[in-house]
VMD Tcl script that draws the C-alpha trace (Angstrom):
set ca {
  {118.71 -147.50 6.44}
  {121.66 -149.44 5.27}
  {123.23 -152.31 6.53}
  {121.47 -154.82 9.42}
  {118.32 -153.46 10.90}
  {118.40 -151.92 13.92}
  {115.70 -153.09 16.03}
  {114.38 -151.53 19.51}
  {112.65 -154.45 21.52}
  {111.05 -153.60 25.18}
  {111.49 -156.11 27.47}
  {113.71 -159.30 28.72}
  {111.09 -161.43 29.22}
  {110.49 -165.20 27.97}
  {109.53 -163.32 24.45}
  {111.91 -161.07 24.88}
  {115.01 -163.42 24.84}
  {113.70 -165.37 22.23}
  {113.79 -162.85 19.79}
  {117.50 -162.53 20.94}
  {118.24 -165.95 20.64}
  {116.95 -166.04 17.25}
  {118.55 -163.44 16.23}
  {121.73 -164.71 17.71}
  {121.38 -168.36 15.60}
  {120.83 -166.14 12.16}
  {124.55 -164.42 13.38}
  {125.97 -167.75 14.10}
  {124.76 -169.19 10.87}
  {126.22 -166.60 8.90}
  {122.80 -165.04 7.66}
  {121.43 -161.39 7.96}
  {121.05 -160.57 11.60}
  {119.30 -157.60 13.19}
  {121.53 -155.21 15.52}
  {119.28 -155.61 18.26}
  {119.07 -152.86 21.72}
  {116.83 -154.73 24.59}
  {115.40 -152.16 26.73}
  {114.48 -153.68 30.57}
  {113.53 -151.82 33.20}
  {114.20 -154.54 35.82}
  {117.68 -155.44 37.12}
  {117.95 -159.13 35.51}
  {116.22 -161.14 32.44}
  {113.24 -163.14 33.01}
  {110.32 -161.09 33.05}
  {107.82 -162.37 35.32}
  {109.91 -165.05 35.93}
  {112.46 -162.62 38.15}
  {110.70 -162.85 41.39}
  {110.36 -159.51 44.03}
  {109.32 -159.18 47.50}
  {108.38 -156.31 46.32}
  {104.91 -155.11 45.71}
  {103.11 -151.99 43.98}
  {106.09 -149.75 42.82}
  {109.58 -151.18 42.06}
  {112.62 -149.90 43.87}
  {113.24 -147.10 41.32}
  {109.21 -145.69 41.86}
  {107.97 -147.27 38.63}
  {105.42 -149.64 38.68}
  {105.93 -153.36 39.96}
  {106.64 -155.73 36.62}
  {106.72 -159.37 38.98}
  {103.33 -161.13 39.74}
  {105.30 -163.85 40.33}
  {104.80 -165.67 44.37}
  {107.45 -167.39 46.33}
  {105.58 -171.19 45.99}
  {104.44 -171.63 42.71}
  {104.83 -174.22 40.75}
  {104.67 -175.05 37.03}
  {100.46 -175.16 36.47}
  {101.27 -176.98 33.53}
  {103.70 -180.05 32.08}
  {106.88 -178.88 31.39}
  {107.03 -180.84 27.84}
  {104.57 -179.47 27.08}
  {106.53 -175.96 27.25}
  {109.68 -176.99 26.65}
  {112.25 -175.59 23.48}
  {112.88 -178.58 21.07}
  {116.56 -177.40 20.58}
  {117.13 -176.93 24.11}
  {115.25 -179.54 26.06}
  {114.97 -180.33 29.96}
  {117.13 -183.42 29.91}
  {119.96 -181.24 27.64}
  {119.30 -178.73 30.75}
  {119.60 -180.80 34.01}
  {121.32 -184.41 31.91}
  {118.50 -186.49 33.79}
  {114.88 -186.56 33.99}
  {113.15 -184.87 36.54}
  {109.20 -184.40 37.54}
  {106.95 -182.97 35.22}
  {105.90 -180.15 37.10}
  {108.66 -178.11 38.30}
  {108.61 -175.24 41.18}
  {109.39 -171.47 39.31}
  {112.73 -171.86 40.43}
  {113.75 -174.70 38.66}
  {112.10 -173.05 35.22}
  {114.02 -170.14 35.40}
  {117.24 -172.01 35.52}
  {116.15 -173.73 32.92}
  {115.07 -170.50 31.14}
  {118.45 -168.97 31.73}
  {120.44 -171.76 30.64}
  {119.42 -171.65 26.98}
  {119.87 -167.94 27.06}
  {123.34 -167.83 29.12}
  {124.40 -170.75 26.42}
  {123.68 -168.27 23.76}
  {125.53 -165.72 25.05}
  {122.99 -162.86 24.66}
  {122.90 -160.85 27.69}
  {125.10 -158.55 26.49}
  {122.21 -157.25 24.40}
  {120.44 -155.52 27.26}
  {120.24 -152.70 28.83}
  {119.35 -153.04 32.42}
  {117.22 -150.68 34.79}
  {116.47 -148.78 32.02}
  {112.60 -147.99 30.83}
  {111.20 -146.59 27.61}
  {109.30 -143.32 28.01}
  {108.03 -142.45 24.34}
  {108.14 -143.90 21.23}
  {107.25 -142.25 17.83}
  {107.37 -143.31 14.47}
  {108.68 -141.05 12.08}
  {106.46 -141.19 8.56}
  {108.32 -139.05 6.64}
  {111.77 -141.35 7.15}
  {109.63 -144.48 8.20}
  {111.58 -145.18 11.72}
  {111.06 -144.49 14.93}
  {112.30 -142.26 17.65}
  {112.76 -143.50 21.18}
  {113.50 -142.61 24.62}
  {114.64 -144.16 27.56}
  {115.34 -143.41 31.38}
  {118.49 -144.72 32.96}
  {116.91 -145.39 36.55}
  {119.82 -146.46 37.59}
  {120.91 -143.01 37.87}
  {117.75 -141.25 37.57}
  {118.63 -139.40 33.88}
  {116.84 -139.33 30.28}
  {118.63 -140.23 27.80}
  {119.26 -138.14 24.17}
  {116.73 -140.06 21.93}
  {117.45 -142.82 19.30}
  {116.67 -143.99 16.07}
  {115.40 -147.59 14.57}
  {114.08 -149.07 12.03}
  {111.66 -151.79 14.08}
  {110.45 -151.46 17.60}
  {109.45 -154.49 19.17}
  {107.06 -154.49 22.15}
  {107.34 -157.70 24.49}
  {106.11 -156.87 27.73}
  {103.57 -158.97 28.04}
  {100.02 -158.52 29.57}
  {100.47 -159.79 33.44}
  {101.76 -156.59 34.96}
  {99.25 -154.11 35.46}
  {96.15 -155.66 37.64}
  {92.29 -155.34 36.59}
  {90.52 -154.23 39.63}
  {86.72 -154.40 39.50}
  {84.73 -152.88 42.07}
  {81.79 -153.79 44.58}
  {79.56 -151.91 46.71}
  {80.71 -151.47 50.52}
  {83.71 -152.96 49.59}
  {85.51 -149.87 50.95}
  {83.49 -150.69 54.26}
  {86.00 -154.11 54.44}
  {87.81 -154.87 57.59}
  {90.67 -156.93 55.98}
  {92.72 -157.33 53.39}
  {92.12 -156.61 49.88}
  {94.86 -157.67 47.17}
  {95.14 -159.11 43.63}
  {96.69 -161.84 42.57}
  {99.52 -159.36 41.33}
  {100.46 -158.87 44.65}
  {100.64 -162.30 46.20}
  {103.73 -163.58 47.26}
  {102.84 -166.46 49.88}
  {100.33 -168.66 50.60}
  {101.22 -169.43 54.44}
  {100.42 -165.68 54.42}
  {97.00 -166.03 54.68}
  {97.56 -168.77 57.25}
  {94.38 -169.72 59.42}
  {92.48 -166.68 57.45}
  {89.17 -167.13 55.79}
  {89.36 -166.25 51.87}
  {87.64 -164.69 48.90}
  {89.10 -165.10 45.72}
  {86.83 -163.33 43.19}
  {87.63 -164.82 39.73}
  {87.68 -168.12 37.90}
  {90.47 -168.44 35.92}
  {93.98 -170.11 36.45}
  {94.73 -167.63 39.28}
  {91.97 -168.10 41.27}
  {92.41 -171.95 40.76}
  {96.24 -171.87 41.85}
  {96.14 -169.52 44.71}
  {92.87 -171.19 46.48}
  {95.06 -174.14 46.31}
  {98.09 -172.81 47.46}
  {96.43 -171.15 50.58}
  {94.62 -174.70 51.71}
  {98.15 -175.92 51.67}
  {99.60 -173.37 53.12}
  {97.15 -173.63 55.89}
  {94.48 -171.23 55.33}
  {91.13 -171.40 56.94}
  {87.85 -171.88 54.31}
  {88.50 -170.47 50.81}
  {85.35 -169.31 48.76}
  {85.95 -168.56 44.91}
  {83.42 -166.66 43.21}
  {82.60 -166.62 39.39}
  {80.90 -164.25 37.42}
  {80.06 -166.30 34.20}
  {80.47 -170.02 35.59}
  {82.20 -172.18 38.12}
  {85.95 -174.24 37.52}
  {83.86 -177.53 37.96}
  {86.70 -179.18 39.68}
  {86.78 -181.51 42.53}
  {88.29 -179.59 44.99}
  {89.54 -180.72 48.57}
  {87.56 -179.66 51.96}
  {87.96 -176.40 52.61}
  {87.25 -174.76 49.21}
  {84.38 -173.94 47.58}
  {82.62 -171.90 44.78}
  {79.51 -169.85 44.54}
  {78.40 -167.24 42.27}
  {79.66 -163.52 41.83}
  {79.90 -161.31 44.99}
  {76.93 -158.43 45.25}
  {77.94 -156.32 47.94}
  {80.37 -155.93 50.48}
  {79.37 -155.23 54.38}
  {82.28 -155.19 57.00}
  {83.59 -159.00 57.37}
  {80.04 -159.95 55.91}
  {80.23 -160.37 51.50}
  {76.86 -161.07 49.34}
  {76.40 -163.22 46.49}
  {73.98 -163.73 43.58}
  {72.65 -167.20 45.14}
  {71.52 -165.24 48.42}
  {74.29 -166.61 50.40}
  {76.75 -164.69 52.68}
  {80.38 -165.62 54.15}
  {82.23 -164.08 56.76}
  {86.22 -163.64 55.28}
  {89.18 -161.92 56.60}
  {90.76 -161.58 52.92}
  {89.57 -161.00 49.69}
  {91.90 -161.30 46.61}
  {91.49 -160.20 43.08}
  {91.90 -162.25 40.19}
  {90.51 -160.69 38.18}
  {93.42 -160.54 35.09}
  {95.33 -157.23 33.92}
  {94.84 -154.41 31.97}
  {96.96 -154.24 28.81}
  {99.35 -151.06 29.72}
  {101.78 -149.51 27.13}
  {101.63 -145.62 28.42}
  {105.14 -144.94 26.25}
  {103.12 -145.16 23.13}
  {100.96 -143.30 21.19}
  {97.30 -143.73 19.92}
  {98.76 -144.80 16.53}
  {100.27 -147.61 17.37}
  {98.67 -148.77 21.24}
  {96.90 -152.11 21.22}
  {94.30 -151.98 22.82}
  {91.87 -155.33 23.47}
  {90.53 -158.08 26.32}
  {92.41 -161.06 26.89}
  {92.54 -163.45 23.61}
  {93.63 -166.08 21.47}
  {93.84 -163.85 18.60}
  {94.05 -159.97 19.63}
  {92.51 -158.25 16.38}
  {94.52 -155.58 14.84}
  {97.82 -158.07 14.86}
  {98.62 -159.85 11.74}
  {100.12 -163.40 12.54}
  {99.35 -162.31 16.01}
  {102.68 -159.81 15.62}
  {103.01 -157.22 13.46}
  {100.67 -153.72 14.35}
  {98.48 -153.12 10.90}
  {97.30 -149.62 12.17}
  {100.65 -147.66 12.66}
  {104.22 -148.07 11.52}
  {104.20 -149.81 8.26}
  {104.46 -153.19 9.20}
  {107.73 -152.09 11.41}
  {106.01 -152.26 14.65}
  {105.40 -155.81 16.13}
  {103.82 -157.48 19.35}
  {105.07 -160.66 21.26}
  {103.21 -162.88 23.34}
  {100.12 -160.55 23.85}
  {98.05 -163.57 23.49}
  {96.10 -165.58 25.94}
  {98.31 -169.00 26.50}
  {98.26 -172.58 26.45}
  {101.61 -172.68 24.41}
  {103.57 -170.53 26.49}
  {107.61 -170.54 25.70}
  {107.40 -172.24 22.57}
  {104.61 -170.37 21.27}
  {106.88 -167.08 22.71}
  {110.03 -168.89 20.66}
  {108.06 -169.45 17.36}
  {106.66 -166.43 16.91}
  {109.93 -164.74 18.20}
  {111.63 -166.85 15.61}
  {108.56 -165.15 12.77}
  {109.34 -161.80 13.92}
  {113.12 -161.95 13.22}
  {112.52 -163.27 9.87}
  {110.23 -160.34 8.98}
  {112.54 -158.09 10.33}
  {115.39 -159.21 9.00}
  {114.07 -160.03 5.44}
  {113.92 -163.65 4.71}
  {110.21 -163.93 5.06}
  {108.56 -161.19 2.75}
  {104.46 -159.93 3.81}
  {102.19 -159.91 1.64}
  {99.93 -156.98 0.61}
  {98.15 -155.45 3.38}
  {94.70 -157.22 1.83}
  {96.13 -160.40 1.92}
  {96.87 -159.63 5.57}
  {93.81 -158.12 6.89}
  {92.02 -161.32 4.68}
  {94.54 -163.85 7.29}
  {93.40 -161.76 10.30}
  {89.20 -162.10 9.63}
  {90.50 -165.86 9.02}
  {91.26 -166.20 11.99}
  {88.57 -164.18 13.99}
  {85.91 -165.88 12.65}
  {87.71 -169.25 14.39}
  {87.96 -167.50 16.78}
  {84.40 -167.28 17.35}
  {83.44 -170.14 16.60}
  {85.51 -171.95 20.04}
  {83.79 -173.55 22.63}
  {85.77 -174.78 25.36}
  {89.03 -175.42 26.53}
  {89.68 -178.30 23.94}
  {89.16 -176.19 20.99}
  {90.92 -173.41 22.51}
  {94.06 -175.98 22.75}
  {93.53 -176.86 19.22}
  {93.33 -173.39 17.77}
  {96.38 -172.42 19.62}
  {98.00 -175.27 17.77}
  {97.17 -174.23 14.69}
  {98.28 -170.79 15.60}
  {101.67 -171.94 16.38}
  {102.45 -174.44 13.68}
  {101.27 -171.82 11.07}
  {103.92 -170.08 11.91}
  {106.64 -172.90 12.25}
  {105.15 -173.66 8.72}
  {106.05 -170.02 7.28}
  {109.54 -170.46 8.98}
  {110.27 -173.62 8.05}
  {110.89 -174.91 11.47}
  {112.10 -178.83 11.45}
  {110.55 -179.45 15.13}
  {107.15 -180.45 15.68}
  {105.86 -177.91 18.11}
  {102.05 -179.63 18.04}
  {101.66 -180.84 21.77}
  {97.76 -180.51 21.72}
  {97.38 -184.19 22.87}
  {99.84 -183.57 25.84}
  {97.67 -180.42 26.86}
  {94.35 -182.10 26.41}
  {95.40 -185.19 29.03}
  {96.53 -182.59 31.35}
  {93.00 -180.30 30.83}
  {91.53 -183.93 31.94}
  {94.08 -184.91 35.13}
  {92.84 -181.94 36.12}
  {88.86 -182.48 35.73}
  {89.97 -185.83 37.44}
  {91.64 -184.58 40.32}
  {93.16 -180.86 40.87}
  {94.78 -181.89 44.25}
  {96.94 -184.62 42.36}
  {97.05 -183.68 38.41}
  {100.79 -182.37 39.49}
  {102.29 -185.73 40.88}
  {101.49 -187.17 37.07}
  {104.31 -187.69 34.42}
  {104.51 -187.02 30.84}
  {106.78 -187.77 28.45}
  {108.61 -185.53 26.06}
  {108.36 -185.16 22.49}
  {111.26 -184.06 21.68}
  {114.11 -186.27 23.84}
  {111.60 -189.02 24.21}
  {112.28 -188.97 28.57}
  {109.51 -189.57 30.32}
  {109.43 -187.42 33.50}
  {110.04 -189.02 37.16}
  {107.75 -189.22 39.87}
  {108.41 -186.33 42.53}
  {109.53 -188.01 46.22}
  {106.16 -185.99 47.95}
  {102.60 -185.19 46.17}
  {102.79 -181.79 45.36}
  {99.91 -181.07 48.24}
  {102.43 -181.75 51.03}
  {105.62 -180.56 49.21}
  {106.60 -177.50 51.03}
  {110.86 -177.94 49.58}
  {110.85 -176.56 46.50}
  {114.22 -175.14 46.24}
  {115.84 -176.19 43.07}
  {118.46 -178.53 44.81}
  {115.88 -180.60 46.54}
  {113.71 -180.76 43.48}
  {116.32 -181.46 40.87}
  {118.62 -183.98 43.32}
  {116.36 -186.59 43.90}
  {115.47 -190.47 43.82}
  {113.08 -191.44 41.83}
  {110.16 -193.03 43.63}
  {109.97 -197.08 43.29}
}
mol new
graphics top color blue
foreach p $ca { graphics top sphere $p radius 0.5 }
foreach p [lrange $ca 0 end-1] q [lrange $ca 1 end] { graphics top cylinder $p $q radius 0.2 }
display resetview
């Protein structure tokens, strides 16, 4: 194919955008670009991070992208998420808390991207259907729905297709004896939108990861009645407040009345899922579908991107890991991709590649705890700011690890801490109310404040 390469990538997401934006800097800087089509089935850019109302099936009939609820807030630091070249003080010219409500991270999300001028790139409320790769001409064939007006499109060529979609969209649901005998509610996580929903109503979360953790939080605050989390491996461990507590993995379900493995039983009015998702890519075939559980390091993915068992080395992931690096993990590897694509970074033979990959399996393995986990994700992400030669120092492992401890210490509080950022050197304000009792957290209110003496 002569010329640029002409790239399909699925999805305006975090991951998404970043591969625009880097795409967009090689343009600016004169270099071979890729001519890049973005392919989102939502309305707007953001991914998750473009909240709905709406729940199960969008307003076009196709499944529900947004997980997102109405009250969160940032679970982790912003510096330690932040983009080097684009930083919150360049965003908002002050300092501001360190854990910002969603709406104040999407602003800042779409003011790097709206700066760089690469929304015209996408194609909006439209959804790929199929994509095949071609081996005798080594490209692929796609095809897309306008939903907008309900039509299939004629199908198009490219040289790359780019899949970043993520992995929070389509919800895991385990299932329980008698639990279709329930007299409430039954939800996951995907489909919570607001704590002061579940407003003076007893609740099971059934889970123990990050999800269970934030929404048992956000419905004591909210004003829920008791909330029980239940785990099937081990417990969070943290100090909660009164009002929520842990016990083993449910058994059995009998009308209000749920069973656990300790012998103990709860009456609850809700119970809510979160359990994690399902990773969902129904447009594409067995040759090139990845197909794993949540990890670090999905196998099958060299460099974590690019697909070794379909569509020679032209068919690349984003952001299908699990996360403690979240945007600038997205940006870096965003920023890898483009290179590949766009030839300034050459592979290496596919032994060198599958000898990288057991590399870093057998790490992989080897991980025990959150702490290591932070620390291989490190190493993840600055081998590939090595291979780019990216002049920012993206390692904020020490930043993560204090906030893995202010949150052993105390989960109520661990949000009303600051940190300060590596990269403009601003240390983060102290928010006007603990994050417990902060029930304003429109972007005005959180951004227009006075510091706390």
């Amino acid at each position: 194919m002569a010329g640029n390469q002409r790239v399909c990538l699925i999805g305006a997401g975090p991951s998404g955008m970043s591969f625009l934006y880097q795409n967009n800097k090689l343009k600016a800087a004169g270099k071979k670009c890729a001519d890049v089509v973005c392919y989102e089935k939502q309305s707007n850019w953001g991914g998750l991070w473009n909240f709905t109302w709406r729940t199960g099936v969008d307003e076009h009939g196709e499944l529900c992208h947004g997980g997102m609820y109405r009250d969160l807030w940032s679970n982790g630091p912003k510096e330690c998420l932040e983009f080097p070249d684009y930083t919150f003080h360049d965003h908002f010219g002050k300092s501001i808390p360190s854990f910002p409500p969603r709406t104040v991270l999407f602003d800042y999300l779409q003011g790097r991207w709206n700066k760089a001028k690469i929304r015209d790139c996408i194609r909006f409320n439209t959804i790929v259907k199929h994509v095949t790769y071609n081996k005798t001409t080594d490209d692929f064939t796609v095809t897309v729905k306008d939903l907008t007006n309900d039509q299939d499109l004629p199908p198009e060529r490219f040289s790359h297709v780019i899949v970043a979609t993520g992995h929070f969209s389509v919800p895991n649901f385990p299932d329980f004896e008698g639990i279709d005998t329930f007299r409430g509610r039954v939800l996951h996580s995907h489909d919570f939108r607001r704590g002061s929903d579940f407003k003076g109503q007893r609740v099971l979360l059934v889970g123990s990861s990050y999800s269970a953790e934030d929404i048992a939080m956000q419905c004591r605050k909210m004003g829920s009645g008791k909330v029980i989390t239940c785990y099937r491996t081990k417990p969070m461990g943290f100090r909660w407040p009164e009002g929520i507590e842990e016990r083993p993995l449910l058994t059995k379900v009998d009308g209000n009345t749920i069973y656990f493995k300790d012998g103990t039983t709860a009456e609850v009015d809700v119970i809510i899922f979160c359990t994690g998702y399902i990773y969902h890519f129904p447009y594409l075939p067995e040759s090139l579908r990845l197909k794993t559980n949540t990890s670090l390091y999905p196998a099958g993915l060299y460099k974590g991107t690019i697909w070794m068992e379909g569509g020679n080395n032209k068919f690349l992931y984003l952001s299908m890991q699990d996360q403690y690096y979240s945007f600038t993990m997205f940006d870096i590897q965003a920023e890898w991709a483009c290179a590949v694509v766009c030839g300034h970074l050459k592979l290496p033979n596919r032994k060198e590649m599958e000898s990288d990959i057991a590399k870093w399996l057998k790490k992989l393995d080897l991980l025990n705890g959150c702490f290591d986990d932070i620390a291989f994700q490190t190493e993840f992400v600055l081998d590939l700011a090595k291979e780019v030669g990216c002049k920012y120092n993206l390692d904020v492992a020490a930043l993560y690890n204090r906030w893995e401890n202010d949150k052993r210490a105390n989960i109520v509080t661990y949000r009303d801490q600051v940190y300060t950022s590596a990269h403009s050197g601003k240390q983060g304000i102290v928010h006007h109310t603990p994050w417990f009792k902060a029930y304003d957290d429109s972007l005005d209110t959180f951004v227009n404040q006075t510091q706390n003496k």
